[in-house]
Backbone atoms as SQL, in Angstrom:
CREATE TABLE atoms (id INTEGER PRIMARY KEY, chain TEXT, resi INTEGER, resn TEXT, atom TEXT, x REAL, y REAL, z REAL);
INSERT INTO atoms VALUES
  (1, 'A', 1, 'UNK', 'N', 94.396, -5.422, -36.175),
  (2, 'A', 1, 'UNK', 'CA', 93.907, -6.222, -35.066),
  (3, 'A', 1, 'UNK', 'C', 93.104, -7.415, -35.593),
  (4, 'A', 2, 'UNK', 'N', 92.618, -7.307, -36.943),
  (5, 'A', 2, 'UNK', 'CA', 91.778, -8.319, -37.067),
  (6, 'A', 2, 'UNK', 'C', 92.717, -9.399, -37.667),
  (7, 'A', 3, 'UNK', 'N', 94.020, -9.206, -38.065),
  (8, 'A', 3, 'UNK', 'CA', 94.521, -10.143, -38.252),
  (9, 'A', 3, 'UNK', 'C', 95.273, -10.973, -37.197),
  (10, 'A', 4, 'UNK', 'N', 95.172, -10.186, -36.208),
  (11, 'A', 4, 'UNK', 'CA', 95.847, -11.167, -34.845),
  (12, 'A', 4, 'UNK', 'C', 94.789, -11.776, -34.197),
  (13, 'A', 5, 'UNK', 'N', 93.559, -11.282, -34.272),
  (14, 'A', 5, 'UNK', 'CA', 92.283, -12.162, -34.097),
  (15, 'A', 5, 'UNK', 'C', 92.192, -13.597, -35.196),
  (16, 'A', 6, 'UNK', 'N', 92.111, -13.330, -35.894),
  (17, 'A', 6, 'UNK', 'CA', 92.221, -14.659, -37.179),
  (18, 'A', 6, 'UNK', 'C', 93.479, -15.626, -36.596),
  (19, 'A', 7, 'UNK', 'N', 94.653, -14.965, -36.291),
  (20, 'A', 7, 'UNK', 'CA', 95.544, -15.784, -36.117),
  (21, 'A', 7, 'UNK', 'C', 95.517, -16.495, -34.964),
  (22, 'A', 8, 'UNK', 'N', 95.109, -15.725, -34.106),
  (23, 'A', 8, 'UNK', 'CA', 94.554, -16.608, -32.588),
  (24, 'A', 8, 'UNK', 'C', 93.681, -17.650, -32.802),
  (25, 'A', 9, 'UNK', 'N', 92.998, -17.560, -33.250),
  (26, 'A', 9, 'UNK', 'CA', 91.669, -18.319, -33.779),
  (27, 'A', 9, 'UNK', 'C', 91.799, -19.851, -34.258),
  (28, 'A', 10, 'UNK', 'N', 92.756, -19.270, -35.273),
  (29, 'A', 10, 'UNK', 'CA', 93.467, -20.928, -35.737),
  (30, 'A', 10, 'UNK', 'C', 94.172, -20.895, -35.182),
  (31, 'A', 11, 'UNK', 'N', 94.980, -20.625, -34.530),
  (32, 'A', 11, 'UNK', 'CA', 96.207, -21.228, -33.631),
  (33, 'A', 11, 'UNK', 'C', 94.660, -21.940, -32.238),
  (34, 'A', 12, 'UNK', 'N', 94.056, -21.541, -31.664),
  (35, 'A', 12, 'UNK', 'CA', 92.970, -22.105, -30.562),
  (36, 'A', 12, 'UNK', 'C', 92.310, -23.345, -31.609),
  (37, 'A', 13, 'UNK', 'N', 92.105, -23.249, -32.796),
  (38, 'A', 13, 'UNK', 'CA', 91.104, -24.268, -33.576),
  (39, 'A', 13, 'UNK', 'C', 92.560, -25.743, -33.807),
  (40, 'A', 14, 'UNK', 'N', 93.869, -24.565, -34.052),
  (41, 'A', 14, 'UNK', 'CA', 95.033, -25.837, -34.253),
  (42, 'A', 14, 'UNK', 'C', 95.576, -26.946, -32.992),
  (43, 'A', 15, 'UNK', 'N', 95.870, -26.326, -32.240),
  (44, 'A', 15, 'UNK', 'CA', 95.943, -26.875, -30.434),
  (45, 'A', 15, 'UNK', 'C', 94.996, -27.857, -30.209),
  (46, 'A', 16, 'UNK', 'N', 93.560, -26.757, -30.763),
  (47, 'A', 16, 'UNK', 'CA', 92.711, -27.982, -30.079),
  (48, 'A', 16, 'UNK', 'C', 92.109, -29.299, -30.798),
  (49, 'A', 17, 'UNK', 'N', 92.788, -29.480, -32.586),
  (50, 'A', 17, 'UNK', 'CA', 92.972, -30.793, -32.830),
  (51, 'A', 17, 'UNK', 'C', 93.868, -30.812, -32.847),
  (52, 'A', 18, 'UNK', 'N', 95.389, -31.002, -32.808),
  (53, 'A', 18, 'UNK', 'CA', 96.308, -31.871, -32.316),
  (54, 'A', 18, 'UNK', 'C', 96.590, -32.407, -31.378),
  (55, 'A', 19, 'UNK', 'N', 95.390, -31.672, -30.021),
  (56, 'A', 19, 'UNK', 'CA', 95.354, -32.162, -28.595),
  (57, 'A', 19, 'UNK', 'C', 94.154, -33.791, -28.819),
  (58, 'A', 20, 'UNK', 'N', 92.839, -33.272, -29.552),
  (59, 'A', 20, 'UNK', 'CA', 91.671, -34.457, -29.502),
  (60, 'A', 20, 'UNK', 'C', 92.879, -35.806, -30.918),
  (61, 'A', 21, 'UNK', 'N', 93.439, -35.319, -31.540),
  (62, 'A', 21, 'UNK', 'CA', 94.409, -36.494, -32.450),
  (63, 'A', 21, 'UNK', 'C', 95.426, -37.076, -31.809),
  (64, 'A', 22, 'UNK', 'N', 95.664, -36.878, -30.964),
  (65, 'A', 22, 'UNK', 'CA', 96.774, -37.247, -29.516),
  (66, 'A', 22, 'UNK', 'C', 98.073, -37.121, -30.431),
  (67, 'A', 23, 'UNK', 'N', 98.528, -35.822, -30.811),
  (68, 'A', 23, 'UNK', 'CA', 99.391, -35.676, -31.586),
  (69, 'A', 23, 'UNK', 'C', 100.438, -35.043, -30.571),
  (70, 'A', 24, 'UNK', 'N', 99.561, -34.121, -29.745),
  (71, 'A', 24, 'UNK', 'CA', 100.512, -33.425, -28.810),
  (72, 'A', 24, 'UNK', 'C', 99.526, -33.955, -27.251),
  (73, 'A', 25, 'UNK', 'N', 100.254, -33.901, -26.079),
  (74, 'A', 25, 'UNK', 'CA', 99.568, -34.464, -24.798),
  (75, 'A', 25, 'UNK', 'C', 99.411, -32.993, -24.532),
  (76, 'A', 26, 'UNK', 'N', 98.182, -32.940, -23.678),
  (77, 'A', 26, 'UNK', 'CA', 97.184, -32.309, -23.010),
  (78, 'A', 26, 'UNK', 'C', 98.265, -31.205, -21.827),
  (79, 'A', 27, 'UNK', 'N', 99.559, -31.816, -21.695),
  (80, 'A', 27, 'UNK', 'CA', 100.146, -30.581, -20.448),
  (81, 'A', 27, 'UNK', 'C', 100.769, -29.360, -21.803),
  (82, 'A', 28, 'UNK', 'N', 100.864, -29.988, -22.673),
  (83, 'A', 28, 'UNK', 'CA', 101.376, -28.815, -24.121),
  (84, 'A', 28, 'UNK', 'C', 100.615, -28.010, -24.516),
  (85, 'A', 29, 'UNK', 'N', 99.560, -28.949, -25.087),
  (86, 'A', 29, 'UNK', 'CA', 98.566, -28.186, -25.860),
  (87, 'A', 29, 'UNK', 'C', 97.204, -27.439, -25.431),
  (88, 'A', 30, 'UNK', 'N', 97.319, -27.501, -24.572),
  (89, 'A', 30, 'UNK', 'CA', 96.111, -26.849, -23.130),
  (90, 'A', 30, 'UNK', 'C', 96.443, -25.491, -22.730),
  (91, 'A', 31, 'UNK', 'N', 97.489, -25.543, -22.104),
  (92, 'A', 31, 'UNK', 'CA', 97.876, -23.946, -21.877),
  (93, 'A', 31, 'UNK', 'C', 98.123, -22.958, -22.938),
  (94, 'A', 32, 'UNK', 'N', 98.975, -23.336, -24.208),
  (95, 'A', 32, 'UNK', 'CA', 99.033, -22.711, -25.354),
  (96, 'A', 32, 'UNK', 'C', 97.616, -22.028, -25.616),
  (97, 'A', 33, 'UNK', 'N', 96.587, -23.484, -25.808),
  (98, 'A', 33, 'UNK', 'CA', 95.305, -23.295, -26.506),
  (99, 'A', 33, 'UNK', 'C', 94.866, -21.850, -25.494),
  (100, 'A', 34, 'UNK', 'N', 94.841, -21.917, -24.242),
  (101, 'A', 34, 'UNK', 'CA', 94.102, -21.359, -23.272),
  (102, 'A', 34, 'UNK', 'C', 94.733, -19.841, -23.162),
  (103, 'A', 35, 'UNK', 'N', 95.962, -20.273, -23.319),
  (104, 'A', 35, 'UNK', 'CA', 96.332, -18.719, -23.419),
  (105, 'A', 35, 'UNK', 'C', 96.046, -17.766, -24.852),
  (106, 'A', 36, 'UNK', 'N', 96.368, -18.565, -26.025),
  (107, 'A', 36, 'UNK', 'CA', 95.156, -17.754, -26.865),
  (108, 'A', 36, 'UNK', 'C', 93.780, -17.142, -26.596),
  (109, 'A', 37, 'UNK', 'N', 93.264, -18.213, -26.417),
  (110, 'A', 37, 'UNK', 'CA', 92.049, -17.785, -26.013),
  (111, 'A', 37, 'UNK', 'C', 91.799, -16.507, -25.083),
  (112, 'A', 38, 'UNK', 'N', 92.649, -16.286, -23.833),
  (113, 'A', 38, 'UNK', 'CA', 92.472, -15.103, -23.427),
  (114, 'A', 38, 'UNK', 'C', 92.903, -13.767, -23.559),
  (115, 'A', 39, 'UNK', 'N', 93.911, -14.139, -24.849),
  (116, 'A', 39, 'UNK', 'CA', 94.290, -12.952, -24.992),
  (117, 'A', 39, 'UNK', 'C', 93.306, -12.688, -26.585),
  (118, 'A', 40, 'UNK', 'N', 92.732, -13.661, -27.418),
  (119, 'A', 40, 'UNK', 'CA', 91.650, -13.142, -27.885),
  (120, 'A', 40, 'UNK', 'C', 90.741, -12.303, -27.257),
  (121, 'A', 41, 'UNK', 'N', 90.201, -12.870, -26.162),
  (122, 'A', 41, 'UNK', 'CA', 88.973, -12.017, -25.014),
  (123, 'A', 41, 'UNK', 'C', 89.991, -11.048, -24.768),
  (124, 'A', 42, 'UNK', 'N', 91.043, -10.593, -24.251),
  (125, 'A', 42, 'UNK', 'CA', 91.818, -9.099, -24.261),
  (126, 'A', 42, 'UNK', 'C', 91.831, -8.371, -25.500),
  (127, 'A', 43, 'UNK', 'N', 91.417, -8.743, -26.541),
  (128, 'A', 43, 'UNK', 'CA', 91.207, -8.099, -27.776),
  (129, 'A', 43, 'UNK', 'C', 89.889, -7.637, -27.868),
  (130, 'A', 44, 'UNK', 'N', 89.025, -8.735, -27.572),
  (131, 'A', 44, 'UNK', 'CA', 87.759, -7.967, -27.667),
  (132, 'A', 44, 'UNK', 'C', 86.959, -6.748, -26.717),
  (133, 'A', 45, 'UNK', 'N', 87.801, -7.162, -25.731),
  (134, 'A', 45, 'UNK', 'CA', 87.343, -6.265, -24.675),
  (135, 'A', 45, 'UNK', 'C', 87.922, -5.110, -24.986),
  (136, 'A', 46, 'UNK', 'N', 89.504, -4.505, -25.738),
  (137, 'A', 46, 'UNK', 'CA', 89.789, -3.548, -26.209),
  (138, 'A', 46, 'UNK', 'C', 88.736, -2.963, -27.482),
  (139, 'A', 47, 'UNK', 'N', 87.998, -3.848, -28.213),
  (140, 'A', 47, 'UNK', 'CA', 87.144, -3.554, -28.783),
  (141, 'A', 47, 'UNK', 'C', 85.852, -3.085, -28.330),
  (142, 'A', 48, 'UNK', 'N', 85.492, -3.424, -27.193),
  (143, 'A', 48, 'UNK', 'CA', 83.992, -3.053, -26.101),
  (144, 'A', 48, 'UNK', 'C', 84.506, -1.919, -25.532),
  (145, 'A', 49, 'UNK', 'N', 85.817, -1.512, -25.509),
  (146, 'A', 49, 'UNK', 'CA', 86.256, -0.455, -24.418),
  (147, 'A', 49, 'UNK', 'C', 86.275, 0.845, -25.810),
  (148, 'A', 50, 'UNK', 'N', 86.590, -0.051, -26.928),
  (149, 'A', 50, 'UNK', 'CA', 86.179, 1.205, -28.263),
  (150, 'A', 50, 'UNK', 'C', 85.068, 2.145, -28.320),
  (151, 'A', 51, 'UNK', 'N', 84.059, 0.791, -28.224),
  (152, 'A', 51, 'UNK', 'CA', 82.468, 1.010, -28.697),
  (153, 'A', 51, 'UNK', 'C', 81.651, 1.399, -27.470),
  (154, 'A', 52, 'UNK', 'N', 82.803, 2.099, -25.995),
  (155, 'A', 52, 'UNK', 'CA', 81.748, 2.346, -25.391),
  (156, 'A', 52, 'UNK', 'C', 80.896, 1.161, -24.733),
  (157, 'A', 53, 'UNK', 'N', 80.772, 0.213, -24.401),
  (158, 'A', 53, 'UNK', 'CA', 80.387, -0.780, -24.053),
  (159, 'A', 53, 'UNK', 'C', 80.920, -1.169, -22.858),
  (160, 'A', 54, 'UNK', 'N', 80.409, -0.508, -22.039),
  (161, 'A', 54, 'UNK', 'CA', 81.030, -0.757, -20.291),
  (162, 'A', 54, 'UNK', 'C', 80.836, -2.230, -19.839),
  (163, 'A', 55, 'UNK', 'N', 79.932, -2.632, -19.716),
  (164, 'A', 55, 'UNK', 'CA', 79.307, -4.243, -19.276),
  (165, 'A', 55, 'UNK', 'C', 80.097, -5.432, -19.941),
  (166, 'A', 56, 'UNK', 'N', 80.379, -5.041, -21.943),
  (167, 'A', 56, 'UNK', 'CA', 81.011, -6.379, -22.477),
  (168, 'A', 56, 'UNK', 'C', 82.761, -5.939, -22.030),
  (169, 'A', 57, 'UNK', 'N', 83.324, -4.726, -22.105),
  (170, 'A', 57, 'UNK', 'CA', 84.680, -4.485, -21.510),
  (171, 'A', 57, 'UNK', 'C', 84.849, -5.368, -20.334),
  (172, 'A', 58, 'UNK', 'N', 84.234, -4.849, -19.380),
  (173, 'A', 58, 'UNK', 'CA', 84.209, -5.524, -18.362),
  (174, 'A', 58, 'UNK', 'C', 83.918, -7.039, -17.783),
  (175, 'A', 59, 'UNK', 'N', 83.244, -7.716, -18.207),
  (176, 'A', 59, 'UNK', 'CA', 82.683, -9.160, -18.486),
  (177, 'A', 59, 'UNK', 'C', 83.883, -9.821, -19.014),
  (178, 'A', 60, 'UNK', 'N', 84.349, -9.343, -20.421),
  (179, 'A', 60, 'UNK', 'CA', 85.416, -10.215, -20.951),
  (180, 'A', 60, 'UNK', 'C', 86.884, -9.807, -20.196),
  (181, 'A', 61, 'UNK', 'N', 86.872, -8.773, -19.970),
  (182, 'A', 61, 'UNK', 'CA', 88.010, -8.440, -18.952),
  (183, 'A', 61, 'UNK', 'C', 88.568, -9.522, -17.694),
  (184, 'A', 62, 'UNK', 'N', 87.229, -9.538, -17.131),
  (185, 'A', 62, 'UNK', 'CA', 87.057, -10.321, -15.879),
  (186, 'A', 62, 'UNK', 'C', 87.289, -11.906, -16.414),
  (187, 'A', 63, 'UNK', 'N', 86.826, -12.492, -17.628),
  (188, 'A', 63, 'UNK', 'CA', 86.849, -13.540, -18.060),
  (189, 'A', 63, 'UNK', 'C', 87.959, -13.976, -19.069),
  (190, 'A', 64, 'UNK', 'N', 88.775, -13.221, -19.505),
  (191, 'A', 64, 'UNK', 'CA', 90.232, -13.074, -19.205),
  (192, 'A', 64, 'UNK', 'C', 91.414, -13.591, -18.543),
  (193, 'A', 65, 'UNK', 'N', 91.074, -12.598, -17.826),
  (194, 'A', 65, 'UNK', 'CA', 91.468, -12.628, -16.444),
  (195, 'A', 65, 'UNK', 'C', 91.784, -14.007, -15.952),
  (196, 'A', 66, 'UNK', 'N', 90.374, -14.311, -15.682),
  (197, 'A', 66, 'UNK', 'CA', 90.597, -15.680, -14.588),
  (198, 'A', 66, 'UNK', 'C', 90.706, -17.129, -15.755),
  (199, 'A', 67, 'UNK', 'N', 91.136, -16.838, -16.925),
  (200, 'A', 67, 'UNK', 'CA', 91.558, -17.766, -17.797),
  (201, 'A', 67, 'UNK', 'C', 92.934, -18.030, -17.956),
  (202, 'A', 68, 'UNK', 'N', 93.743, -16.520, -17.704),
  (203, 'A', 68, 'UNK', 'CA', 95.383, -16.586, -17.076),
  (204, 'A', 68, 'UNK', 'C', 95.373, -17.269, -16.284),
  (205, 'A', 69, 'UNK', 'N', 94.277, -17.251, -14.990),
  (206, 'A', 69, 'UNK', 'CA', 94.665, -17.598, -13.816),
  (207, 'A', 69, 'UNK', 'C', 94.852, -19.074, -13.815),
  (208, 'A', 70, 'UNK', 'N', 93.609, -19.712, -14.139),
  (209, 'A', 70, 'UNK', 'CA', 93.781, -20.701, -14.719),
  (210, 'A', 70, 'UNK', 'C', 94.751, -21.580, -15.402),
  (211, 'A', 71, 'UNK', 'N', 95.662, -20.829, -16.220),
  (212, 'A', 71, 'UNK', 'CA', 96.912, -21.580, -16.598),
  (213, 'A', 71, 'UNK', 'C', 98.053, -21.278, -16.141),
  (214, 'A', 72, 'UNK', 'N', 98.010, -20.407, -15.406),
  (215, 'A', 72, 'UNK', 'CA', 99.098, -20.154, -14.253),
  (216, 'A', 72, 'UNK', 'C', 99.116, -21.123, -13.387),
  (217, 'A', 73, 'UNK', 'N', 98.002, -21.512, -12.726),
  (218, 'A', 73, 'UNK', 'CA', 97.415, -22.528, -11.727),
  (219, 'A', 73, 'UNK', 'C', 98.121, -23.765, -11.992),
  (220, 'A', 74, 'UNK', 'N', 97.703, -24.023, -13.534),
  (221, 'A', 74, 'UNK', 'CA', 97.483, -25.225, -13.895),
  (222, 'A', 74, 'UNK', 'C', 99.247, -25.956, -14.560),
  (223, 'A', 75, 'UNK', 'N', 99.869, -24.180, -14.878),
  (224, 'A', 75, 'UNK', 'CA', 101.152, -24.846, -15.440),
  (225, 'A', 75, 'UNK', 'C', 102.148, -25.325, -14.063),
  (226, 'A', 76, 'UNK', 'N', 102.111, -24.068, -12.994),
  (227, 'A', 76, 'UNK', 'CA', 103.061, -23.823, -12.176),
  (228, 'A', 76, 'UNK', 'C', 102.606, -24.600, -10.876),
  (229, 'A', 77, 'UNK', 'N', 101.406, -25.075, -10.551),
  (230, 'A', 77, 'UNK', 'CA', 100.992, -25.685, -9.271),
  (231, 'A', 77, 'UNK', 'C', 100.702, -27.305, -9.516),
  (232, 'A', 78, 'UNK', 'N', 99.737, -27.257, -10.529),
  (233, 'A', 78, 'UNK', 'CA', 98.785, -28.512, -10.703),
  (234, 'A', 78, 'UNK', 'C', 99.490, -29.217, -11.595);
């Protein structure tokens, strides 16, 4: 797991300079970036749900969550 964490990581750190270098436009590299990102937070929260940690499971769960929603929103509506 910690290597799909690392890999998320730079793939979210890669997106998000080729998006500020205007290498790739912002409808590409936004949702990619964003969907890493929440499925990092679905990793960690499998990690809070390890350690017993009801409040951070839940928190990043929820914040997750509405980060899909977000690029669902944003690919398919907006």
């Amino acid at each position: 797991m910690k290597i799909v964490k690392i890999l998320l990581s730079i793939m979210i750190i890669l997106f998000a300079i080729l998006e500020l270098v205007k290498i790739l436009p912002l409808d590409i590299a936004n949702p990619i970036m964003l969907t890493s990102l929440a499925t990092l937070l679905l990793l960690r929260s499998v990690e809070y749900k390890n350690s017993r940690e009801k409040r951070g499971f839940i928190l990043t769960c929820l914040t997750a969550v509405f980060v899909y929603v977000v690029v669902i929103y944003n690919v398919f509506i907006g």
